[in-house]
MARLUM-594763 format. One record per atom (N, C-alpha, C): residue number from 1; residue in three letters; atom name; z, y, x. Coordinates in steps of 0.2 Angstrom, whole numbers, plus 5000, padded with zeros to 4 digits. Each point is the difference from the previous one (the first is absolute). Layout:
# residues N
+-----+---------+-------+------+------+------+
! num ! residuo ! atomo !    z !    y !    x !
+-----+---------+-------+------+------+------+
! NUM !     ALA !    CA !    Z !    Y !    X !
...
+-----+---------+-------+------+------+------+
***
This chain:
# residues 88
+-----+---------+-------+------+------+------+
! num ! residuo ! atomo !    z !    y !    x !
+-----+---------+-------+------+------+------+
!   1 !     UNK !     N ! 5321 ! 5504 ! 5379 !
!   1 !     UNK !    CA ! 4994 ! 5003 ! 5002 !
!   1 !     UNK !     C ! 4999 ! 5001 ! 5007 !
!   2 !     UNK !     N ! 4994 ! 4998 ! 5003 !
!   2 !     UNK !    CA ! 5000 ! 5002 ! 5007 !
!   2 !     UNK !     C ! 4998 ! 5005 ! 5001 !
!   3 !     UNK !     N ! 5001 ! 5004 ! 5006 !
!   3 !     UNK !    CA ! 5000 ! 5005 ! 5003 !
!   3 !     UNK !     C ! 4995 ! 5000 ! 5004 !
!   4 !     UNK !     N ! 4996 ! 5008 ! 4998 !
!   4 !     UNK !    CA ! 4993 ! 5000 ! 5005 !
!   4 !     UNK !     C ! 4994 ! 4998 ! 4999 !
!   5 !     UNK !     N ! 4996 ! 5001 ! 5002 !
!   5 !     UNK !    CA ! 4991 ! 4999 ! 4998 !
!   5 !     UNK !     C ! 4998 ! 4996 ! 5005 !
!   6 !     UNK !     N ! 5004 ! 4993 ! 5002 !
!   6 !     UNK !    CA ! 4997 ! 4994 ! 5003 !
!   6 !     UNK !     C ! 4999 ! 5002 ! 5008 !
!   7 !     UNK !     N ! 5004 ! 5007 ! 5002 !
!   7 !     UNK !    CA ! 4997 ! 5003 ! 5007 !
!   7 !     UNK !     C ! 5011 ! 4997 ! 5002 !
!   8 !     UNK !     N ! 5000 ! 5000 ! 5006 !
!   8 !     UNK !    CA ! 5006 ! 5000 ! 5003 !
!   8 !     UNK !     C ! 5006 ! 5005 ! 4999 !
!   9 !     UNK !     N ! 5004 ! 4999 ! 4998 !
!   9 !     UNK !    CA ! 5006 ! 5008 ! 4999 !
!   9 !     UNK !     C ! 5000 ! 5003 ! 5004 !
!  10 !     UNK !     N ! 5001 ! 4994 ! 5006 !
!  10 !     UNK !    CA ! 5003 ! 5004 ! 5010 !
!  10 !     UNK !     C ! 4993 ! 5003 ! 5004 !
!  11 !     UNK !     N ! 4996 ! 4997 ! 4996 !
!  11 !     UNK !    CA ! 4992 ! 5000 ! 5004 !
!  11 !     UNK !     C ! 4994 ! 5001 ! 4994 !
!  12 !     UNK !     N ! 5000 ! 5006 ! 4998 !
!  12 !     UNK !    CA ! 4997 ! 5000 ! 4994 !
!  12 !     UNK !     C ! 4991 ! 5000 ! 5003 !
!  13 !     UNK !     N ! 5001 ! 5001 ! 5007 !
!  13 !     UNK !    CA ! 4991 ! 4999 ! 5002 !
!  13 !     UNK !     C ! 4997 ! 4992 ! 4998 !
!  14 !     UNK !     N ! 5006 ! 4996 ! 5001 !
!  14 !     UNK !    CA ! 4999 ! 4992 ! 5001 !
!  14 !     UNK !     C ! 5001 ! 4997 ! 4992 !
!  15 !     UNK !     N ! 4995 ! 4994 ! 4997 !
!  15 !     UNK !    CA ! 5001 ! 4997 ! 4994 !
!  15 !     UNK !     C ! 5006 ! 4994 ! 5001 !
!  16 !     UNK !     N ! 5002 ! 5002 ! 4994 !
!  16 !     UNK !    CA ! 5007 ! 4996 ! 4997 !
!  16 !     UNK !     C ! 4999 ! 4992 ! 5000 !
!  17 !     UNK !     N ! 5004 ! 4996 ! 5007 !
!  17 !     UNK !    CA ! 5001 ! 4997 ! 4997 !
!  17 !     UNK !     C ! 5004 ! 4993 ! 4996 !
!  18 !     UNK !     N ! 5006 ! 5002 ! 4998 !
!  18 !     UNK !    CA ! 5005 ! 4998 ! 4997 !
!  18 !     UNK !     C ! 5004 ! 5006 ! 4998 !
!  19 !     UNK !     N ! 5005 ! 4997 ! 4994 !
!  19 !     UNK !    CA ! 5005 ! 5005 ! 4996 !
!  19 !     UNK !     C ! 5006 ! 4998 ! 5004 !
!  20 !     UNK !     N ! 5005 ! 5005 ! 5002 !
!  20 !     UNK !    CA ! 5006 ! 4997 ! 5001 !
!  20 !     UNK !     C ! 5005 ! 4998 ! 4994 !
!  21 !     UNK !     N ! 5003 ! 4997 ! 5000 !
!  21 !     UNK !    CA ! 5002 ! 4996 ! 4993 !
!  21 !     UNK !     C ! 5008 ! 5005 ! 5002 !
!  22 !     UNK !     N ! 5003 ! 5005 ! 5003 !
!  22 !     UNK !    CA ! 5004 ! 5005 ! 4998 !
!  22 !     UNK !     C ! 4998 ! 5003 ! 4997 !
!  23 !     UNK !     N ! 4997 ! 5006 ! 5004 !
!  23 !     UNK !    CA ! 4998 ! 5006 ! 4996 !
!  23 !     UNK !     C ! 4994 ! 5001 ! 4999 !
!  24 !     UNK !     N ! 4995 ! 4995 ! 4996 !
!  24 !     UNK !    CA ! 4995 ! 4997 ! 5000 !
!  24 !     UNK !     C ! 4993 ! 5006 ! 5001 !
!  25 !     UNK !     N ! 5001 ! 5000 ! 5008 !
!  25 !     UNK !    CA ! 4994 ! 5007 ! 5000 !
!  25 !     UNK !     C ! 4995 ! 4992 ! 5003 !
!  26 !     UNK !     N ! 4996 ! 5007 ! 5002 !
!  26 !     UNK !    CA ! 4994 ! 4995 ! 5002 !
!  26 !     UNK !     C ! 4999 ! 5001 ! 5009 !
!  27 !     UNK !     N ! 4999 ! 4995 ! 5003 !
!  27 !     UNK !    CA ! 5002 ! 4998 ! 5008 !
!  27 !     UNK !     C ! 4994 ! 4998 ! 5002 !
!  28 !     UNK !     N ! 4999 ! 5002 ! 5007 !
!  28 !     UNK !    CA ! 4995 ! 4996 ! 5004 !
!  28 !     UNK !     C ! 4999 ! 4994 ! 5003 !
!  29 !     UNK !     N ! 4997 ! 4997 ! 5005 !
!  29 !     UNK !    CA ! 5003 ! 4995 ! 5002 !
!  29 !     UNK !     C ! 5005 ! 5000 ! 5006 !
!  30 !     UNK !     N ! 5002 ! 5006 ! 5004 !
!  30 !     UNK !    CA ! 5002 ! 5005 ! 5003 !
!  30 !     UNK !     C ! 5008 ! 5000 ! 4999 !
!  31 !     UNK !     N ! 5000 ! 5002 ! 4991 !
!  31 !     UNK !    CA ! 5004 ! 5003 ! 4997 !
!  31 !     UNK !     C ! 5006 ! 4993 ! 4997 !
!  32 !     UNK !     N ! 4995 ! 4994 ! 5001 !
!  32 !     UNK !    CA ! 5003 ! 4992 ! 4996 !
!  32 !     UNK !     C ! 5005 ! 4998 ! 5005 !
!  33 !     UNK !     N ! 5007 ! 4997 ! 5000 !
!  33 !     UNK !    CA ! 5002 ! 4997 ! 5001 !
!  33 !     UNK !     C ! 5003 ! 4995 ! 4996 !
!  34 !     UNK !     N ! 5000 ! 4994 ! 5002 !
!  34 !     UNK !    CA ! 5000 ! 4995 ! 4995 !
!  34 !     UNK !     C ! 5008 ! 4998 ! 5003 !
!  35 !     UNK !     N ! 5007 ! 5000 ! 4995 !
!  35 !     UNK !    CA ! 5006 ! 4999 ! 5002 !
!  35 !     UNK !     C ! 5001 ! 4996 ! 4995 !
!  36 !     UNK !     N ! 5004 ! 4993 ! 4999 !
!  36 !     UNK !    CA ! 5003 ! 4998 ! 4995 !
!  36 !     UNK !     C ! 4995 ! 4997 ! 4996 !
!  37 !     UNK !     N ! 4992 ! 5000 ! 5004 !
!  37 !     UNK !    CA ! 4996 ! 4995 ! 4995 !
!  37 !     UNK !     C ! 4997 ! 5007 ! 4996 !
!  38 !     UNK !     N ! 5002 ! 5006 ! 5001 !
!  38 !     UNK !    CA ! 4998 ! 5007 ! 4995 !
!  38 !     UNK !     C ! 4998 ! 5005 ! 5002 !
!  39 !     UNK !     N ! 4993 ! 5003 ! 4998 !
!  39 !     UNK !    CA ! 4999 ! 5007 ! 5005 !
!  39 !     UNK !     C ! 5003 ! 5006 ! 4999 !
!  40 !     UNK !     N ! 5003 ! 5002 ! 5006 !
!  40 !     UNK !    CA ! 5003 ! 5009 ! 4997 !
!  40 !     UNK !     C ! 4998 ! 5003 ! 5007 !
!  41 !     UNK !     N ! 4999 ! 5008 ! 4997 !
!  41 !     UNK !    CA ! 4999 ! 5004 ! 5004 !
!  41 !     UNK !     C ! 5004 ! 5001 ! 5008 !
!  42 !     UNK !     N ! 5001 ! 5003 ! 5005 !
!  42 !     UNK !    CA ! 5004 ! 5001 ! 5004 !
!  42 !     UNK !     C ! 5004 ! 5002 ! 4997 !
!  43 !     UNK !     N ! 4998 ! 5008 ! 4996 !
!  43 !     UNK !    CA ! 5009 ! 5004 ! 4997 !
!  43 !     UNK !     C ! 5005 ! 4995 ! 4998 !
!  44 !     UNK !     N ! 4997 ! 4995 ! 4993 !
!  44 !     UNK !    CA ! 5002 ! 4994 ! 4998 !
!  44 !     UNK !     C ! 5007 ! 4995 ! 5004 !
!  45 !     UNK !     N ! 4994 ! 4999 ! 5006 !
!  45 !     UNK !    CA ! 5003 ! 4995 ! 5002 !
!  45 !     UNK !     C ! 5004 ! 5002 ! 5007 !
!  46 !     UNK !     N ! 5001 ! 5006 ! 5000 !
!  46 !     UNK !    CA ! 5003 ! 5000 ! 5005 !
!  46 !     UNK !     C ! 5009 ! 5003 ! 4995 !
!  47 !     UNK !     N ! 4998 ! 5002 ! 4993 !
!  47 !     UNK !    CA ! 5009 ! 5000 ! 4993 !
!  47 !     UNK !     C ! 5001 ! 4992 ! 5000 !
!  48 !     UNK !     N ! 4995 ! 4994 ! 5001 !
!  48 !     UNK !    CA ! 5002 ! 4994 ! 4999 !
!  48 !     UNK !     C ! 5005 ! 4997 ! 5004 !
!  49 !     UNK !     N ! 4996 ! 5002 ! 5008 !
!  49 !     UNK !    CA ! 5006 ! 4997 ! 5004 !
!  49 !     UNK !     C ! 5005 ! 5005 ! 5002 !
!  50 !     UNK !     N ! 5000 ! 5006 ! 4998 !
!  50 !     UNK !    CA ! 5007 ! 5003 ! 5001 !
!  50 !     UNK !     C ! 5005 ! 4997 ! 4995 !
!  51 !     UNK !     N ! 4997 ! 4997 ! 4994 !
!  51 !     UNK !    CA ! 5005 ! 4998 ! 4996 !
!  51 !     UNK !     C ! 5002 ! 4993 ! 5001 !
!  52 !     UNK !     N ! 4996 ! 4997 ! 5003 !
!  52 !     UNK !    CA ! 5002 ! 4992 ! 5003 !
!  52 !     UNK !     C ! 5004 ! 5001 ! 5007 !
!  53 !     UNK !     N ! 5001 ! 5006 ! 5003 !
!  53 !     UNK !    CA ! 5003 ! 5001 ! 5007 !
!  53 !     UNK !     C ! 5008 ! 4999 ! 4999 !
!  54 !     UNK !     N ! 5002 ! 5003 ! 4991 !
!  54 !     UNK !    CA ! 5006 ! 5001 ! 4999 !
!  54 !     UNK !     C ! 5002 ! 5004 ! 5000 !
!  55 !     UNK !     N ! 5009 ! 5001 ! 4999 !
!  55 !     UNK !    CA ! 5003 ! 5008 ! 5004 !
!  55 !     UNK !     C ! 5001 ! 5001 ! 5007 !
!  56 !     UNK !     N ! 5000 ! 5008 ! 5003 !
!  56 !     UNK !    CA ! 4998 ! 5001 ! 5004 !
!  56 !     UNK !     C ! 5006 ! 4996 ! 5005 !
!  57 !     UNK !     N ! 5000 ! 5003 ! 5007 !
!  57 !     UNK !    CA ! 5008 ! 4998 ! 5002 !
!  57 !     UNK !     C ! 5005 ! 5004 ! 5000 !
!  58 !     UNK !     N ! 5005 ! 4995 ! 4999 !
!  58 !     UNK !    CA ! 5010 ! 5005 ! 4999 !
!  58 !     UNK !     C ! 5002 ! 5000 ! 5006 !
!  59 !     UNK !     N ! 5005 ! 5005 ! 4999 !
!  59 !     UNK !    CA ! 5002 ! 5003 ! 5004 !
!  59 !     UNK !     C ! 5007 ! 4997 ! 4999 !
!  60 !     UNK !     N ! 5003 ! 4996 ! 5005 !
!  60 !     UNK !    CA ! 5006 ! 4996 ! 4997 !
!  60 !     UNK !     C ! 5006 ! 5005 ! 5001 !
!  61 !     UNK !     N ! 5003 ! 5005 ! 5005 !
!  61 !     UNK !    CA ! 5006 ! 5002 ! 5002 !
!  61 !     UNK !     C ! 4998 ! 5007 ! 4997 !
!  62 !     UNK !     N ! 4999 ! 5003 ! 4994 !
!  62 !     UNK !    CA ! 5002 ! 5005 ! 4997 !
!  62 !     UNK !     C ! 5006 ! 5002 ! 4998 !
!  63 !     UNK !     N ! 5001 ! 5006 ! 5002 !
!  63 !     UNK !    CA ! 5008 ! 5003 ! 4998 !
!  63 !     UNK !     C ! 5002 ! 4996 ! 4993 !
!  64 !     UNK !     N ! 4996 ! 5000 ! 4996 !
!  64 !     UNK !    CA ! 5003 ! 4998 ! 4993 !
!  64 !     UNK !     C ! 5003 ! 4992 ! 5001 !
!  65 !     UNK !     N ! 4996 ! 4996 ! 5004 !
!  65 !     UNK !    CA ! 4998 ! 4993 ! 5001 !
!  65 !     UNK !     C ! 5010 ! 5000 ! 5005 !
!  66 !     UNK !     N ! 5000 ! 5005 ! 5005 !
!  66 !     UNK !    CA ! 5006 ! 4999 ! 5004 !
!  66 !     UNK !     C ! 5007 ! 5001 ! 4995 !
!  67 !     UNK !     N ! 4998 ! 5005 ! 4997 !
!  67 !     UNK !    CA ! 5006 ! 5003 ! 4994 !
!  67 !     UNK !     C ! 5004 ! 4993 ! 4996 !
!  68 !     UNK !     N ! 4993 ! 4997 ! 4998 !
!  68 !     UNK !    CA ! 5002 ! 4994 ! 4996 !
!  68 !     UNK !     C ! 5002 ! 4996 ! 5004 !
!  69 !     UNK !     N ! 4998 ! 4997 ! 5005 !
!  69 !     UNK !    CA ! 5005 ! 4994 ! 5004 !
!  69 !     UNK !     C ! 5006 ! 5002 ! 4999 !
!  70 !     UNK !     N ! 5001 ! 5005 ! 5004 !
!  70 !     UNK !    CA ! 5006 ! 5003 ! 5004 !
!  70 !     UNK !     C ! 5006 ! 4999 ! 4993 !
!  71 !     UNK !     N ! 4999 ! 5004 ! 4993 !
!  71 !     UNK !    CA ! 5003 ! 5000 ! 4994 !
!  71 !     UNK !     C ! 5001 ! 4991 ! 4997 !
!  72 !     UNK !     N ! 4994 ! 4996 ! 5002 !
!  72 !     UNK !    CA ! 5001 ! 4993 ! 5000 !
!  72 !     UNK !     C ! 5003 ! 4998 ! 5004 !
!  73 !     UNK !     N ! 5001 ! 5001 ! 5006 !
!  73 !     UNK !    CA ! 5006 ! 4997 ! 5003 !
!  73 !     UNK !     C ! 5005 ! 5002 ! 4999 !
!  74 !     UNK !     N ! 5002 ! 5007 ! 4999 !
!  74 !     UNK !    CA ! 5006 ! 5003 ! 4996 !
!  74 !     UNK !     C ! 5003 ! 4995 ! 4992 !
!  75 !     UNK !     N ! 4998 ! 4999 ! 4997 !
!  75 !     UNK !    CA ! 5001 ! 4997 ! 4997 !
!  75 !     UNK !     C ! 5002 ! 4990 ! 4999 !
!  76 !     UNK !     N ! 4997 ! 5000 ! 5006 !
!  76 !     UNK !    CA ! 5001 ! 4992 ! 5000 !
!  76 !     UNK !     C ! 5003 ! 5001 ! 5003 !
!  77 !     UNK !     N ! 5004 ! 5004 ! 5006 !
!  77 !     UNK !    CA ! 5007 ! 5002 ! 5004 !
!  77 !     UNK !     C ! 5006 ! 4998 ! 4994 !
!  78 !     UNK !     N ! 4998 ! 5004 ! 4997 !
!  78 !     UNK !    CA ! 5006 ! 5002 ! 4993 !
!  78 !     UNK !     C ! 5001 ! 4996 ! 4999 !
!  79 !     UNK !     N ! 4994 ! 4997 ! 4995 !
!  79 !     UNK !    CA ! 5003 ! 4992 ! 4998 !
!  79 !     UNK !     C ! 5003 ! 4994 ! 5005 !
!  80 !     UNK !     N ! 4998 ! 5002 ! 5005 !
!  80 !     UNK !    CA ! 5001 ! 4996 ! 5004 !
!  80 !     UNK !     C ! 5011 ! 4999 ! 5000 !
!  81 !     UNK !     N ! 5001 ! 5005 ! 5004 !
!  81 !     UNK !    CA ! 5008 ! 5005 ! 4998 !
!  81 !     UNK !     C ! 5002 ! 4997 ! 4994 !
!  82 !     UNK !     N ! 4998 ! 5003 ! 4995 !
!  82 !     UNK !    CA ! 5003 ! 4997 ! 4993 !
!  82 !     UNK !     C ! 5002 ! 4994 ! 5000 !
!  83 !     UNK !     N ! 4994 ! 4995 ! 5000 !
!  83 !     UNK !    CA ! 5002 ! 4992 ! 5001 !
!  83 !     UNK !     C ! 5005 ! 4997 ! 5004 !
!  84 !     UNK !     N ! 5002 ! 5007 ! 5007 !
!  84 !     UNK !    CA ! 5003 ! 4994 ! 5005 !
!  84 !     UNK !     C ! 5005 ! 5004 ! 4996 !
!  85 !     UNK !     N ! 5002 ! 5004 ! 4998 !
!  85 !     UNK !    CA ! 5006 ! 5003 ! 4995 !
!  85 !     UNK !     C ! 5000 ! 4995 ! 4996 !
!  86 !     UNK !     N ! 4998 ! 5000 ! 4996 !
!  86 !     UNK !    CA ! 5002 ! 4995 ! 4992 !
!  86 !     UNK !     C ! 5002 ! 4993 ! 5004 !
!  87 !     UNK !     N ! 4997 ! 4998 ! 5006 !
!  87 !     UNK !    CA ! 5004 ! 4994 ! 5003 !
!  87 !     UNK !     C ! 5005 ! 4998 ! 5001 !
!  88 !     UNK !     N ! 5002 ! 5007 ! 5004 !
!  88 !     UNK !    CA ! 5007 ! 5000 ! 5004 !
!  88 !     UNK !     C ! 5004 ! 5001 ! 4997 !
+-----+---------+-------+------+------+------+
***
């Protein structure tokens, strides 16, 4: 069902001219932006392209991230040892 008396959600002085196909209120001409071939409101369309941004950025050298290398290379040390043992 749509939302609203044919008047804008954002601009309730100004008449409705499209639904956004989100949260199917009623929009202005103001209020339409056409993304994707589909009208959605700004609130809309601005959850679209945060979701199309992707994840934020990482933070590559976190204690945790240093912890594990260091334990990684610990361990292929070892192995390494052992093999040149079992050889000789």
């Amino acid at each position: 069902m749509i939302q609203g008396s044919g008047r804008c959600h954002y601009h309730p002085e100004r008449a409705g001219l499209g639904v956004c196909v989100e949260c199917r209120r009623v929009i202005c001409r103001e209020c339409t932006t056409q993304f994707e071939g589909i009208n959605r409101c700004a609130s809309c369309l601005s959850t679209r392209l945060k979701a199309l941004e992707g994840p934020g950025e990482r933070r590559e050298w976190t204690v945790g991230n240093v912890l594990l290398a260091v334990v990684g290379m610990g361990i292929v040390w070892v192995g390494m040892l052992a093999l040149a043992a079992a050889v000789s």
